[in-house]
Phi, psi and omega in degrees: 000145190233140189229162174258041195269148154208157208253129126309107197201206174186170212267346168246004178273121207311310197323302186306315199294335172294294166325299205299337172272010158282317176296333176292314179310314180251025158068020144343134173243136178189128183285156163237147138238127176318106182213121201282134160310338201240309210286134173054047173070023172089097208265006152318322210252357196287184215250341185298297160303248151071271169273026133285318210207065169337319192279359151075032230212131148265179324295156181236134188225143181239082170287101215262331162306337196285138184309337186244018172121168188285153189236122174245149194219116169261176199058110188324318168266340161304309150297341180281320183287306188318283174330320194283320185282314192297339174214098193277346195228120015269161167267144165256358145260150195300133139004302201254161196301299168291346111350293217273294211303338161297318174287305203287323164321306206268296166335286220282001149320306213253353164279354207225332203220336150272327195281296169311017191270299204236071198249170193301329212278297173319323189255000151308292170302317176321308198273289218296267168327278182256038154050004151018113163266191179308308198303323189281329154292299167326292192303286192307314168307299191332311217276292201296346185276314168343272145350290180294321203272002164299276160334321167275336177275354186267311197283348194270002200297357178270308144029284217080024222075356208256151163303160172313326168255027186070297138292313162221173192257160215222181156356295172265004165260355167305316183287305182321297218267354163267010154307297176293325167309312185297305188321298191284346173295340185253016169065024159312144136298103183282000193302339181241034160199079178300322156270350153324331180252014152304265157003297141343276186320301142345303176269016196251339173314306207266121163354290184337309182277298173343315201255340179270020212274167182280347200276348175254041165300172176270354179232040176282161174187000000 
């Protein structure tokens, strides 16, 4: 499908990495531009960004396509919804209501209540601000990661083993799995949350995931 979208992202930011497997997921065609987090004070804050995207936030989606004039959707899951009504096929939510209302408690655990904990800007304030050192920081990603994916590993238990659509994955492996990707760059122990990394494995099957991973972004480094 050729669509006129384009991602605003950076190549390791979870958020964005969620959008790009949604976008993989429903066979999306879609450009990136690149906007680094760290170089030159974060190019998130220039005035360039900016007037796209006020909130001064990745990730960003533009749609030039849209029937009713071009469209910008900041936030990550505010695009996970947009994608699912404007290109419903394939779907990334369940079907049936009470399903769906599961995915979405467990996304927005972990984008709203897990994620923000240990987003760059927080362990950035952390070092910068309250003099942090590594080890305290580190300890502090651990403690809040801990907490969550506990809580998702207690939540995934209706599942049954199964991916979130049963056979393949969705919406909430779009959330999951660039969480875990960050846990192991910070050298968490996932040991204690055997379907989370079920789940994981599972999705290491699909093209989808491959193609969103952050390390073959065009601005990895």
């Amino acid at each position: 499908m050729t669509t006129e979208l384009t991602l605003y992202g950076y190549w390791r930011s979870s958020a964005a990495y969620r959008v790009r497997i949604a976008l993989e997921l429903k066979g999306l065609a879609y450009r990136q531009e690149p906007v680094h987090l760290v170089r030159n004070g974060g190019e998130q804050h220039q005035e360039a960004y900016r007037e796209l995207n006020p909130q001064g936030l990745l990730p960003l989606l533009v749609d030039a396509g849209n029937a009713g004039g071009e469209v910008r959707i900041a936030q990550s899951l505010a695009i996970l919804e947009y994608l699912e009504e404007a290109f419903p096929v394939p779907a990334l939510l369940p079907a049936e209501p009470a399903q769906r209302a599961l995915v979405r408690s467990l996304a927005l655990h972990i984008a709203c209540d897990l994620h923000p904990l240990n987003n760059l800007r927080v362990l950035q304030y952390l070092e910068s601000e309250l003099g942090v050192d590594d080890a305290a920081r580190k300890a502090w990603y651990r403690h809040w990661v801990g907490l969550g994916l506990a809580a998702v590993e207690k939540g995934l238990e209706p599942f049954g083993g199964r991916l979130s659509l049963g056979s393949r994955p969705g919406y909430l492996e779009a959330c999951l799995i660039p969480q875990v990707y960050n846990a192991r760059r910070f050298d968490c122990d996932l040991s204690a949350y055997p379907r989370i990394l079920d789940i994981a494995a599972r999705c290491d099957a699909f093209e989808a995931f491959r193609k969103a991973a952050p390390e073959v972004q065009p601005d990895a480094q």
